[in-house]
Every structure is written in C-alpha cells, then in structure tokens.
C-alpha positions as CSV (number, residue, x, y, z in Angstrom):
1,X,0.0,0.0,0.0
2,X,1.1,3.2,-1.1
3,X,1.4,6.7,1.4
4,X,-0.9,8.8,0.3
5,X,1.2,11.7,-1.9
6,X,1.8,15.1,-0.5
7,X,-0.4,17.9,-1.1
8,X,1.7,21.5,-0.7
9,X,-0.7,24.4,-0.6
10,X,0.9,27.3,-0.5
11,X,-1.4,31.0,-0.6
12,X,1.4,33.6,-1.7
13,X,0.9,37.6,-1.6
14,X,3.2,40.3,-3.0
15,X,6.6,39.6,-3.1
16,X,6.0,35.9,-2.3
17,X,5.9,36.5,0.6
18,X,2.2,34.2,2.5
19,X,-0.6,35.6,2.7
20,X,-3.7,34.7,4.8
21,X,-5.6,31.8,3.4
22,X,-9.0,32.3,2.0
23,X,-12.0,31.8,4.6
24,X,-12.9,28.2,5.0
25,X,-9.3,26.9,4.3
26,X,-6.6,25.9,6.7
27,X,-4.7,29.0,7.9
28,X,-0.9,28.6,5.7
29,X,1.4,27.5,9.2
30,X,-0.7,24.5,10.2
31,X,-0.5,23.3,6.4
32,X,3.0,24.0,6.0
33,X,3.5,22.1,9.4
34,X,1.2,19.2,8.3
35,X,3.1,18.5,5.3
36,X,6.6,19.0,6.9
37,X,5.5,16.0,9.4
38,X,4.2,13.9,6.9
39,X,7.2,14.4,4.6
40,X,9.2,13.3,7.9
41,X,7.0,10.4,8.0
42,X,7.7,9.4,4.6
43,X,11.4,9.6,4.7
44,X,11.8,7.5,8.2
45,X,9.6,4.8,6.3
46,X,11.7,4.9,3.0
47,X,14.8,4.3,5.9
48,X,13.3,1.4,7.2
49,X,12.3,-0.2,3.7
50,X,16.1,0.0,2.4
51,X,17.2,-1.3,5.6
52,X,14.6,-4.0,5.6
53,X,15.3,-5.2,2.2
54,X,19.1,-5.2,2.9
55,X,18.1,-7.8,5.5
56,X,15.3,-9.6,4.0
57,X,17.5,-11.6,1.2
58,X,18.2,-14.9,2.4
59,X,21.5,-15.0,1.7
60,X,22.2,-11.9,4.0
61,X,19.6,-13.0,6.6
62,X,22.0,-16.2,6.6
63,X,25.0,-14.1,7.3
64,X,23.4,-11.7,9.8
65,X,22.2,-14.5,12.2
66,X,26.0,-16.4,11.6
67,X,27.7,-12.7,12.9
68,X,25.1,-12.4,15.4
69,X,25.9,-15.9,17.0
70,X,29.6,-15.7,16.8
71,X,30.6,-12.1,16.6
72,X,33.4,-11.2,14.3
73,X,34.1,-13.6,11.4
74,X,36.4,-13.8,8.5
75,X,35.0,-13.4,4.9
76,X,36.6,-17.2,4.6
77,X,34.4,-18.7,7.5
78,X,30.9,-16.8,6.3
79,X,31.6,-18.4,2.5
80,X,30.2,-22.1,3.6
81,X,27.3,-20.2,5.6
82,X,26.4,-18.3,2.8
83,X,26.4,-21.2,0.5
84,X,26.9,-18.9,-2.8
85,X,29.5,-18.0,-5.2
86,X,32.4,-15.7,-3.5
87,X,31.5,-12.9,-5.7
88,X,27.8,-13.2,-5.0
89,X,29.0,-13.2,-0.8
90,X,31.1,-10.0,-1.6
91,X,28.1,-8.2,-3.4
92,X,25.8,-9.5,-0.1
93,X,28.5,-8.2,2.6
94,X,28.9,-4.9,0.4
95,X,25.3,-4.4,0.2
96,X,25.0,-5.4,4.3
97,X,28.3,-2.8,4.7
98,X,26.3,0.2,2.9
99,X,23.1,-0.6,5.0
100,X,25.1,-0.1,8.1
101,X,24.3,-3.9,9.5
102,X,27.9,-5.0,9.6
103,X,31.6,-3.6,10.0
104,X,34.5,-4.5,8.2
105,X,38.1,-4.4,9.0
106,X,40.8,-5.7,6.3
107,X,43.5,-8.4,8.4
108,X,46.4,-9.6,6.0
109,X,44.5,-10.8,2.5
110,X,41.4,-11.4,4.9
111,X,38.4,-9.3,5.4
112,X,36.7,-9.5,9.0
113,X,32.7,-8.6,9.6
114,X,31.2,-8.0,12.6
115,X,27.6,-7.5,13.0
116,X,27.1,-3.5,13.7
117,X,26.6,-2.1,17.3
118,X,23.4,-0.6,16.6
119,X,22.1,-3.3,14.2
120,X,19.5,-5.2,16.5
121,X,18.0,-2.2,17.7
122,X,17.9,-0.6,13.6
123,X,16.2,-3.7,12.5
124,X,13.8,-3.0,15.2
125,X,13.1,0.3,15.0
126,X,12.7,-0.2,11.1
127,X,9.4,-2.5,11.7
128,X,6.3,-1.0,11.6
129,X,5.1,-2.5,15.0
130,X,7.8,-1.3,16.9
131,X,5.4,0.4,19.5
132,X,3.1,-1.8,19.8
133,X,5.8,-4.3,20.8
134,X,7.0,-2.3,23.1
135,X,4.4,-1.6,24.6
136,X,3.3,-5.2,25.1
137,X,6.5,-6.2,26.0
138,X,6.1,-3.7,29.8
C-alpha cells in the first residue's frame, strides 16, 4: 500500500511573501506544518524499507544470524554459511556494509565482519510495529 502523496498548498501575496488563506481553508502554518510531518514520515519509512530489504535476502539474513551468534568472522568462515559464489558473498557483505548492518576491517588478505553495534535495535526500529511491541513487551 502506497502513502498517500503530499499535497503543498501554498497562498502567496506580494513579493511571495504568505498571505492569509482564503475563509474556510486551513490558515498557511498549520499546512506547511502538516506536510513537513508527513514528509518526515515518509522519509523514516523509505529508511526502514532499504534497511529491511538489505536484511530480507536470504543470503544476507543467513550471514546476519552467523555474525550475530559468533561475533566477528572472517569473509573465509561466512563463505560455507552463505552457500553462494564468492562474488555473489562479496556483493551481499557490500550491500550489508552500505546498509550499516555490519563492519569491516581488512587483516592480511582477509576481510573481518562483525555485526554493527546498533544493528539489532535498527532492525527493530525499522518494523512498523515497533510500538506496539514495546508496549506489550512492559
């Protein structure tokens, strides 16, 4: 389901400067305010979409529960978990990296990852439900 699309209505007098809205319609600050909230809206949505989708491939679901059981791992010990080609576990780790999910750090030839510090609680802020489990969860 799509967010509905923004609607900017803006009443503009001499020298474009606001004017006061015509009787009937919203004054021009609460609909400048409405739309700035909803654009915020929008945008922390969009965040969490990209953030879910970097998790929601199998492949990187795979590799995010292998770093979150045994902490830091060499690229060479994540290739069997991963199960796929070694450029198709670089693309995966690169596409984790750039969602902020994992850390790098380059040892000799090898590449360690590590699972994020602020991962878990991303991933959970990113669901839609996140207050309602909280709140349950008191």
């Amino acid at each position: 389901m799509r967010p509905p699309e923004t609607i900017r209505v803006h009443f503009v007098g001499e020298r474009g400067r606001p004017r006061t809205a015509p009787t009937g319609v919203l004054d021009y600050a609460s609909i400048v305010i409405e739309a700035m909230a909803f654009e915020s809206t929008v945008g922390r949505a969009e965040e969490s979409i990209q953030l879910m989708s970097a998790a929601a491939d199998p492949v990187r679901w795979r590799l995010l529960t292998e770093l979150s059981a045994a902490g830091t791992r060499c690229v060479c010990d994540l290739q069997p978990v991963a199960a796929v080609a070694p450029n198709v576990l670089s693309y995966h780790l690169k596409v984790l990296r750039e969602a902020g999910l994992v850390t790098s750090a380059k040892r000799g030839r090898w590449v360690d990852y590590t699972l994020a510090p602020a991962a878990h609680a991303r991933l959970q802020q990113a669901l839609p439900t996140t207050g309602v489990l909280a709140a349950s969860t008191l």
